[in-house]
C-alpha angles and dihedrals in degrees: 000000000000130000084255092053103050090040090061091050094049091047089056096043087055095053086050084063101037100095102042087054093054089049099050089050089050093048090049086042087057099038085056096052098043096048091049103048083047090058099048092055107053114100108244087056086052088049097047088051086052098047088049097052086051098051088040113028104030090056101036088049086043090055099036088051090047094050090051103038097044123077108234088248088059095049095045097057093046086056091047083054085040098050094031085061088054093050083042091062096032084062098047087045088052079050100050088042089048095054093049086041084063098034098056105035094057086040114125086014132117115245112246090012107134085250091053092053093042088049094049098051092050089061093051086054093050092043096050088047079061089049100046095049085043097062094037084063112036090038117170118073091002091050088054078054101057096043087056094053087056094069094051107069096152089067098038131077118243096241086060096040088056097050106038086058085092094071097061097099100012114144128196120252118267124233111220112265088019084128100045095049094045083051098042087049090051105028103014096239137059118272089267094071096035086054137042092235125003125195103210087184090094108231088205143015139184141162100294098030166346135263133219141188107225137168117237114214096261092060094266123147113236142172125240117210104188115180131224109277101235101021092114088056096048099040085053093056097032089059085040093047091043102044094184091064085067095106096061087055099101102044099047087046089059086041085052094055109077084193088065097045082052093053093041086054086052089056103039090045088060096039087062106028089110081072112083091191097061129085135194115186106238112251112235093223092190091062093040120094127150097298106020128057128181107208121188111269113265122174121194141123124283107246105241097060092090096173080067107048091050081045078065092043095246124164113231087205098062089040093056096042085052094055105045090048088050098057093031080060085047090053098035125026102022094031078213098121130177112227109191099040091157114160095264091055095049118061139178141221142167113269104237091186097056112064120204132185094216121039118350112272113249134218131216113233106203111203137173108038103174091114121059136162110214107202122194129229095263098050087049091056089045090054087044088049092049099048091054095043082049096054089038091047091225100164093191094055095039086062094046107053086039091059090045092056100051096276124136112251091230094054099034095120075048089054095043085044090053090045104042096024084209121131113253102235101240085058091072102101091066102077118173108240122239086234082056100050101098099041101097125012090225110128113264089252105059091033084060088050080056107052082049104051086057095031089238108172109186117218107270105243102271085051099056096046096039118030102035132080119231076246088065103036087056091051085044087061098040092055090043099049087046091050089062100031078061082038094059088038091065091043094055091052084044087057101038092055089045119108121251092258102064096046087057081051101053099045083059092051088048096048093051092045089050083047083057097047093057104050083044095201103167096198097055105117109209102158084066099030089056089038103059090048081062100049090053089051090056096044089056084049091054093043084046090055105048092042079054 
């Protein structure tokens, strides 16, 4: 059979089937469509397509409306409410954990055993780790937290006192053109117009803002302190979220306000300008407005790196009794008193204008003057009162003056303790061990209030290593340790009925006596140096009321 042959009976074999094939597509054309539009049309598949356009469409045209209808400062500050109610809860949910954390590690264990105190001090630990990660990342207000707990080491517990030490010169992250738009809104151009040079690397940071080494016009050196760019905003909702956070609302407002620090150095300047160890940078009015301050130029050593300042030959001696006078006159005598002199907020430098023929004299550079405590005339002569009743060990006057100042009557030889951080003289007895040193971080002094409101007396040396079994020893500890953790218990209620005014007070105080630990000088008298600044304040109160 030939090819044309072949070819003829496939071609009419083709036209036989023709017609069935083009049925059978119809028929499956029609089944399709059919099944589809069926499908389409039933109610549950209706439903789904309208489910889907309002999870997807209601929300992506919401968003989409909001973000063009809405002007970018409006949007900001919504995402600053927005984000402030998330710290809020994240604070409450480190709280809640905190308090499980407790309850379930010292679960099954007998309070004051040796167990029960390990453990405890592993979950504090655990649960100042959550704080401190909490204020890193949330910053702003809770950040300004953690930093005050630091200089009150007699109310919180050492775990907490070690690792909030990170926070001490902790800054908040910078978003890219912050300082441009902060100098454009103020001075209508970026800093490089406004100065002749402008360092944008900071040269120092810290919770409410960054530093920066700049160049004036006329060829002076100047700091820059720029603020955070949205640190007001944040500082508004964080005190609204966490309502129990009200009562620091005024003061970190006026912090917040560089025009009022400003106005806090020029003060300051002229409160101690009878010290000629002291020095307040000059404010350049004309380059300060409400979030950024241009200080003079000062340059010193922060006073708390100690291998430096004996690198300059200067005496840590002179440098302590300097400063203890400077803020006893502050107390005392100006009623214009710091209240956050931390070591990064307090330099020193060599005084040029003062020649001596041993070490160098040094000056006190006094920075950062955005919180102060004003005290009036007659807390100034209460405190007066209470530190002399307290050195003369006059119990009448010393509750007096206590009660006077906010502190409960039972616990006012507690509250004196806590103010003049001085032993009482008929406490005396009740000397704190060298093999107790190291039991409870509490200060000697109110260690010793302790041991004499139970009357308490520890083993003498000899005692304790000869005549005691490890068994007794142990139970020793455990009531010792229980006796100050009552002890901090009442300190804490002492300092949360206080006014305002003392616990300013008292972070000053703290800050000073850490000052003094660090630099560890044996010889430095505090307790006259402080003293005679208070005899010459009373003297100017008695001279006051008989010229009245």
């Amino acid at each position: 059979m030939n090819s044309r042959c072949i070819a003829f009976r496939l071609l009419s074999l083709y036209k036989q089937e023709l017609p069935i094939c083009k049925n059978k597509s119809q028929f499956l054309s029609r089944y399709l469509t059919t099944n589809s539009q069926t499908q389409l049309n039933t109610p549950t598949h209706r439903f789904a397509i309208k489910r889907y356009v309002l999870l997807l469409g209601v929300p992506l045209s919401s968003a989409l409306f909001y973000r063009l209808s809405t002007k970018y400062e409006t949007r900001r500050k919504h995402r600053i409410i927005v984000e402030s109610i998330g710290r809020a809860a994240r604070a409450v949910l480190v709280g809640i954990q905190s308090v499980l954390d407790q309850q379930i590690s010292t679960l099954f264990k007998r309070e004051g055993s040796d167990e029960y105190i390990a453990a405890l001090h592993e979950c504090r630990r655990r649960n100042a780790k959550r704080f401190v990660n909490l204020c890193i990342d949330a910053g702003g207000v809770y950040v300004k937290i953690g930093q005050a707990f630091i200089n009150l080491p007699e109310v919180v517990p050492l775990e907490y006192y070690e690792e909030l030490q990170i926070l001490e010169e902790h800054a908040l992250r910078r978003e890219k053109g912050e300082i441009d738009t902060l100098f454009k809104r103020y001075f209508h151009g970026p800093p490089e117009v406004v100065f002749e040079n402008f360092n944008r690397n900071p040269i120092a940071a810290a919770s409410l803002a960054e530093v920066y080494e700049a160049q004036i016009k006329s060829g002076e050196k100047v700091a820059v302190k720029v603020q955070y760019f949205d640190l007001r905003e944040r500082y508004e909702t964080d005190i609204t979220t966490a309502w129990m956070l009200d009562e620091l609302h005024d003061d970190l407002t006026l912090e917040l306000d560089f025009l009022h620090e400003a106005r806090n150095a020029e003060r300051s300047r002229g409160s101690v300008r009878h010290l000629d160890y002291v020095y307040v940078p000059k404010v350049h009015w004309n380059l300060t407005k409400k979030r950024i301050l241009t200080y003079e130029f000062v340059e010193g050593i922060t006073i708390d790196r100690v291998d430096e300042l004996k690198k300059h030959n200067l005496s840590l001696k002179d440098i302590d009794e300097k400063l203890i006078r400077l803020f006893a006159e502050q107390i005392f005598r100006t009623g214009f008193v710091h209240a956050d002199p931390h070591p990064g907020n307090v330099h020193v430098r060599v005084n040029k204008n003062k020649k001596s023929k041993g070490s160098p004299q040094a000056e006190i550079i006094l920075l950062d003057h955005g919180l102060y405590e004003n005290l009036l005339s007659e807390e100034r002569k209460i405190l007066c009162d209470l530190w002399m009743a307290t050195v003369n060990n006059d119990h009448i006057e010393m509750r007096q003056t206590a009660t006077a100042l906010g502190a409960p009557q039972k616990d006012y030889e507690l509250f004196c303790t806590l103010v003049t951080m001085k032993p009482l003289p008929d406490t005396e007895k009740y000397i704190i061990p060298s093999y107790a040193s190291d039991w409870d971080p509490l200060p000697r002094e109110l260690q010793m209030i302790a041991l004499k409101s139970r009357k308490f007396e520890m083993p003498n040396e000899d005692e304790y290593i000869s005549d005691m079994t490890n068994e007794q020893r142990a139970e020793l500890k455990r009531d010792y340790r229980e006796l100050m953790d009552k002890k901090r218990i009442a300190l804490f209620h002492i300092l949360k009925q206080m006014p305002k005014t003392m616990f300013l007070l008292l972070r000053n105080l703290n800050a000073v006596r850490n000052t003094l630990k660090i630099h560890n000088v044996p010889d430095v008298d505090r307790t006259r140096i402080m003293t005679e600044v208070c005899q010459q304040a009373l003297k100017e109160f008695q001279t006051k009321k008989r010229k009245i």
